[in-house]
Every structure is written in structure tokens, then in C-alpha cells.
N, C-alpha and C positions, 0 to 999 in steps of 0.2 A: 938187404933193406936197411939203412940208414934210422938212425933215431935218435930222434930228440927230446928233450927232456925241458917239462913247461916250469916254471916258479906257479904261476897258477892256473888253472882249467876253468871257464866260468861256461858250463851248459844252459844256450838260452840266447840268440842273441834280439831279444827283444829293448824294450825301454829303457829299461833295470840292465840287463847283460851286458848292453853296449856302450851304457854309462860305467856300468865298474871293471868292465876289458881298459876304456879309454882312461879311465883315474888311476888303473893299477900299470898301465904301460908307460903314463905320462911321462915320468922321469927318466925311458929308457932303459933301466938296470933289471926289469923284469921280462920274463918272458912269457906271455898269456896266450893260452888259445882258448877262442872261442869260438862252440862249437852250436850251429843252426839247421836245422832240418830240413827248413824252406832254402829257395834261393837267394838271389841279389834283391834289391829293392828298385831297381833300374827300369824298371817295368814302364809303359806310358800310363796304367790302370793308377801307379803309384803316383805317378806323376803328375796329372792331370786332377786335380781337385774331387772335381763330380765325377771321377770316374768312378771311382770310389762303390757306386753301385753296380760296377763291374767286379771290382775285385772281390767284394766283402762273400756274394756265390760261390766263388770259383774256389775250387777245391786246392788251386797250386797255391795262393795268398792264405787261407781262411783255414785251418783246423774243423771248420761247419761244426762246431759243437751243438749239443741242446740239453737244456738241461734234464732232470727225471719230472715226473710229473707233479705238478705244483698245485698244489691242496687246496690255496685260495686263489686259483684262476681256473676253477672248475676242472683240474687234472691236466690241463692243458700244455703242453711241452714247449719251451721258447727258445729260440735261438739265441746261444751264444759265442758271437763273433770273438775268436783270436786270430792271430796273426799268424802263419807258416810263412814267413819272410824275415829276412834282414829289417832292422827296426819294430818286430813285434808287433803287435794289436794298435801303433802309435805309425806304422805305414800305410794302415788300412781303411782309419779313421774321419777320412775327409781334412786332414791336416787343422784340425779344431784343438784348442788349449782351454781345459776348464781344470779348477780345483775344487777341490771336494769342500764343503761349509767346514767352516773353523769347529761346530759342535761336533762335527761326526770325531773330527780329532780327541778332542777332548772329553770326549766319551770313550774313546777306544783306551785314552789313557787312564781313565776312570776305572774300566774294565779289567786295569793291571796291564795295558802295553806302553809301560815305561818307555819314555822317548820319543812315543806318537804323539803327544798333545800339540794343540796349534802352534803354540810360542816353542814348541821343539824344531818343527819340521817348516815353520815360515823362513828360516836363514837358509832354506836348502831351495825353496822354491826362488826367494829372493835373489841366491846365487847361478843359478840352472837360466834367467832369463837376463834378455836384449829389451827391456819394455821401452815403447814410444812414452810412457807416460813420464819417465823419469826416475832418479831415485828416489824411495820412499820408502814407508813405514811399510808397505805390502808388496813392492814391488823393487825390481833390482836392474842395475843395466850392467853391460860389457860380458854378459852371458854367450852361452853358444847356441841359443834358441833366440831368434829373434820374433819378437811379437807386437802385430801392426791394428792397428784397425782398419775396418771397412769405409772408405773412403768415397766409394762411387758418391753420386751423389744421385743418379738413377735407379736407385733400389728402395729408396724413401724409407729409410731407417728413420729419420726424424719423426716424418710424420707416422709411423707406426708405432712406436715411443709415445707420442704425444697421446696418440687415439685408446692403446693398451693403460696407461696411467686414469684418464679420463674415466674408462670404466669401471676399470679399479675400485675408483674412489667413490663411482656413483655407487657401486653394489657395496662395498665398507663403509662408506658415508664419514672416512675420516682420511687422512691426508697421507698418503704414500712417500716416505723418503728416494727420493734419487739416491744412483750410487755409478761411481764412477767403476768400480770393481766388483764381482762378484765374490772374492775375497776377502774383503772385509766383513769387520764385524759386526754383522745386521743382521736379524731376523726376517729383514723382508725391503721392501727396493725393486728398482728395475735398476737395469743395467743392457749394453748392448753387449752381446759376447764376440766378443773381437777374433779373426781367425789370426792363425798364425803361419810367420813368413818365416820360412828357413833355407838354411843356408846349405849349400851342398858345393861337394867339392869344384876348387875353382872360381867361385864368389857367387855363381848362379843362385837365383831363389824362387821359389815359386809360392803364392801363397793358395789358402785355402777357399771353401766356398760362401759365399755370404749366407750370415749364421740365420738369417727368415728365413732360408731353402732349408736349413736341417732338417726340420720337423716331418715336412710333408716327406723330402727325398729319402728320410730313414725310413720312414712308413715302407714307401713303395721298395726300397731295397730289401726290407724282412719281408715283405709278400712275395717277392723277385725269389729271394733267395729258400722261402716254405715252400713255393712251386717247384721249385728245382730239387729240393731235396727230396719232394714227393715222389718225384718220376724218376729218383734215382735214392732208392731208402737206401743202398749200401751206403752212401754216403755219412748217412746221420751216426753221431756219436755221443754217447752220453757223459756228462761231467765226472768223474772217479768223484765218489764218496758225496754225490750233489743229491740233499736232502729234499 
């Protein structure tokens, strides 16, 4: 038996794994293996947007974790989706792009996680995208993520924007800033949250589902995916060390 010998091992080939295989191979001179549990990402479940409420059940894509039982949701046990596939918990996820609020950043780095704060970790999200919107202050292009908006014009994002502000404002009774990004730095705004289009080997792209279906389809996906692991409890797994 032949053997080979890596420069580096990186276990996990999820969001994070498959970005630092790809950063640490780039230049060629290294040799990385990385190593994933699941299989390819090739699937049509992956491929197809909404399918997404296929895969997130199914035990070949999904780890079906859940957490232990949670103190302020009456004990209650919830599912938490990871990914057992090529691209991690980010192949499973309906192909959607959101960043976390610039406070939660700057809290963490508050907290002592040096190098998390917003203005740390904004030149990495700036760099990682393809944005329609252009270059800017929050956002970045010539990335290997490309990210589009929802364009139909038969899904009435306008007029759901329009009607969601409206109300807004009547029960606040003071005036809601628009925001072109959920990224920026605002305490509050509407925004459309754009899905994103990527690129896969070959030039191929596929994008994601229009982001008004999230809400109701993630519903029905965690009731899909609770009945299922009802009638098959070996299934369910608990988070190591989940409080």
C-alpha cells in the first residue's frame, strides 16, 4: 500500500473546510486532504432550490441533529440542521446568503474574540462575493460566490415591501429607514434578502428560492423533518456539550 504524505489535513468539508482546502491548495506547492463523511454535492435535492425540503430529512445530506432540551421553550427539543455532504450545512440550506448584524460582531469581540468585530471580518465577507450591487463599503465583486437578486417580477416582492413598511409604521407610528443591504449598519430597515446564484464547475449556475417562500417552506420542512424522525427515533442525535 502506497503512501502519501499531506502538508495539511483539514477534517470537515463543509463552508469553512472547503474554503481553507481551496486557500491552502491555491498556489499548488501544498498538498491538502480533505476529509468528509457525507458524500458529493451532486445530488438533484442539492441542486434544485426547494428541494431543499428534501434533503434537510434525509439522513444521507443532514447529520438530523437536535438539540438537549431547552429550558425556555417548555423543554422542548429542536432540530438542528447540519450538513453530511460536500459543502456542509451551506448545500442544504436552500442556496440563501445572509450575514449575521454587524452588533452580534462586535459583541463577540467585546467578549474577548479578538479579530471578530464587524470592521475585522467585513474585508473577508467583501472578498468571498460576486455582488450585483457593485463595489462598496459592504459589499465586494470578482468574488467566487456570486449573488443576484430576485428579479421575477411575478412574486410581487415590491408590493409586499410596500404593504410590510405600511404596517410597520402604522403600529410604530414613526418612519422606518429602507435598506438596500441587511449588512449595514442599522438597527432596523426592511430589505429584500436576495438569494444567491453560484457558480459550479463549467460556468453552470443555479440560483436559489425566492426569499417570501423561506418562511412558510422552513416551517413545513422542520414539521416534515420532526415527523420523520418520530417514526424513526434512532435517527435523532443530540448536540455534544448543547446546554
Amino acid at each position: 500500500m502506497s503512501e502519501e504524505i499531506f502538508d495539511y489535513i483539514v477534517v470537515g468539508a463543509g463552508s469553512a473546510g472547503c474554503v481553507m482546502a481551496a486557500r491552502l491548495s491555491e498556489d499548488g506547492k501544498a498538498n491538502v486532504l480533505l476529509l468528509e463523511a457525507g458524500g458529493r454535492d451532486d445530488h438533484i435535492f442539492l441542486k434544485m432550490p426547494l428541494a431543499f425540503l428534501k434533503a434537510i430529512p434525509h439522513p444521507k445530506f443532514n447529520w438530523t441533529y437536535w438539540t438537549e432540551p431547552e429550558p425556555h421553550l417548555g423543554g422542548r427539543r429542536m432540530p438542528l440542521p447540519r450538513g453530511r455532504v460536500m459543502g456542509g450545512s451551506g448545500s442544504i440550506n436552500g442556496m440563501f446568503v445572509m450575514r449575521g448584524h454587524p452588533k452580534d460582531y462586535d459583541q463577540w469581540a467585546q467578549m474577548g474574540a479578538r479579530g471578530w468585530s464587524f470592521a475585522d471580518v467585513l474585508p473577508y465577507f467583501r472578498k468571498l462575493e460576486d455582488s450585483w450591487r457593485g463595489e462598496g463599503t459592504y459589499h465586494g465583486t470578482g468574488g467566487p460566490v456570486a449573488i443576484r437578486p430576485i428579479v421575477s417580477p411575478y412574486l410581487l416582492h415590491e408590493e409586499m415591501m410596500a404593504t410590510i413598511r405600511t404596517t410597520l409604521q402604522a403600529n410604530s407610528r414613526k418612519a422606518l429607514p429602507g435598506a438596500s443591504s441587511r449588512s449595514m449598519r442599522a438597527d432596523g430597515g426592511l430589505a429584500r434578502r436576495p438569494p444567491i446564484w453560484v457558480r459550479h464547475a463549467g460556468g453552470r449556475t443555479s440560483r436559489s428560492a425566492p426569499a417570501c417562500w423561506s418562511g412558510a417552506w422552513s416551517s413545513r420542512a422542520r414539521n416534515a423533518w420532526a415527523w420523520k424522525s418520530t417514526r424513526h427515533p434512532g435517527r435523532r442525535r443530540s448536540v455534544p456539550g448543547a446546554k
